[in-house]
N, C-alpha and C positions, 0 to 999 in steps of 0.2 A: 504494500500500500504506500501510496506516495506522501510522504509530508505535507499536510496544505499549512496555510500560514494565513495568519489576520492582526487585522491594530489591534494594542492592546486597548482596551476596555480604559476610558477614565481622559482618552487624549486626544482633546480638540484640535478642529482646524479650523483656521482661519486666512482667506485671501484678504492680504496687504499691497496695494498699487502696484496687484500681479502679482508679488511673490506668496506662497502658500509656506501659513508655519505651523508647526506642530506645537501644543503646548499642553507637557505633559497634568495632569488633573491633582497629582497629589499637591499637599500644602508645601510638604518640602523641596520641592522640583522648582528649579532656580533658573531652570535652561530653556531658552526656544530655540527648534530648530525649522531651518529654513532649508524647502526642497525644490528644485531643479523643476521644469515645466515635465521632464520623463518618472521624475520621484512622484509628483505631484499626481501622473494618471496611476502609477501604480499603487498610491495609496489611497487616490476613489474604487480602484480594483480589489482592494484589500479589504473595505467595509466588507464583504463575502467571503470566504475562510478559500481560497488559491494556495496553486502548485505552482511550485517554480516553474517548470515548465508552459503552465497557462499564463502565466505572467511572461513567460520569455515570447510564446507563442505574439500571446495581444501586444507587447512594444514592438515585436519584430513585423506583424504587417501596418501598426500602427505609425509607426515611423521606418519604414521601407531598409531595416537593417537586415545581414543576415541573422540568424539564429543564433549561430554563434556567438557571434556579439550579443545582443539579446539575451544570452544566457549569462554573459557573464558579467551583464549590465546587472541583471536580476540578483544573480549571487553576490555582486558585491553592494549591492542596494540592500537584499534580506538581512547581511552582516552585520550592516552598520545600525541598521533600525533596530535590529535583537539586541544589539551589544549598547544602545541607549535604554533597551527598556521598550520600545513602541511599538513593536510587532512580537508579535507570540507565535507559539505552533497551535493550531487548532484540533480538537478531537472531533475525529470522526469526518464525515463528507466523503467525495465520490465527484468524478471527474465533470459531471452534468451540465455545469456553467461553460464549457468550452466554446460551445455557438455563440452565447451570449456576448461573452467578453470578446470573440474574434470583431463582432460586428458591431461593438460598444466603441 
């Protein structure tokens, strides 16, 4: 079964004169982060529990890359979101959304 992935729970977004920031919901959380217009679709893609590979899938016809890249846009985007805190692994789910997101 594949890994799917989702925001975590608690972490607002908000578009600022175009840039999109994350800002995490506990009281102790000091940080905003600000994401790229590609971080940005993938974390409207994200409200849905995705596979890295649905993810690499939707940027790569999304913005005309190959896959490969796309994949490895995707891995080091899941990395960096995990290791703040604002993406999680999801339980459970099943590949369903692939149409969706190809034509999202």
């Amino acid at each position: 079964m594949e890994t799917l992935y989702q925001r975590r729970a608690g972490v607002a977004a908000r578009t600022v004169a175009g840039s999109c920031l994350l800002i995490p919901g506990e009281a102790s959380a000091r940080s905003v982060f600000t994401l790229n217009a590609t971080g940005h679709r993938l974390w409207e893609l994200l409200a849905e529990p995705q596979s890295a590979e649905m993810l690499a899938q939707a940027l790569a016809g999304r913005y005309r890359i190959t896959i490969e890249r796309a994949r490895g846009d995707v891995a080091a985007f899941l990395a960096d979101m995990q290791s703040k805190g604002l993406v999680v692994t999801a339980a459970g789910g099943s590949g369903s959304r692939q149409q969706e997101i190809e034509e999202g």
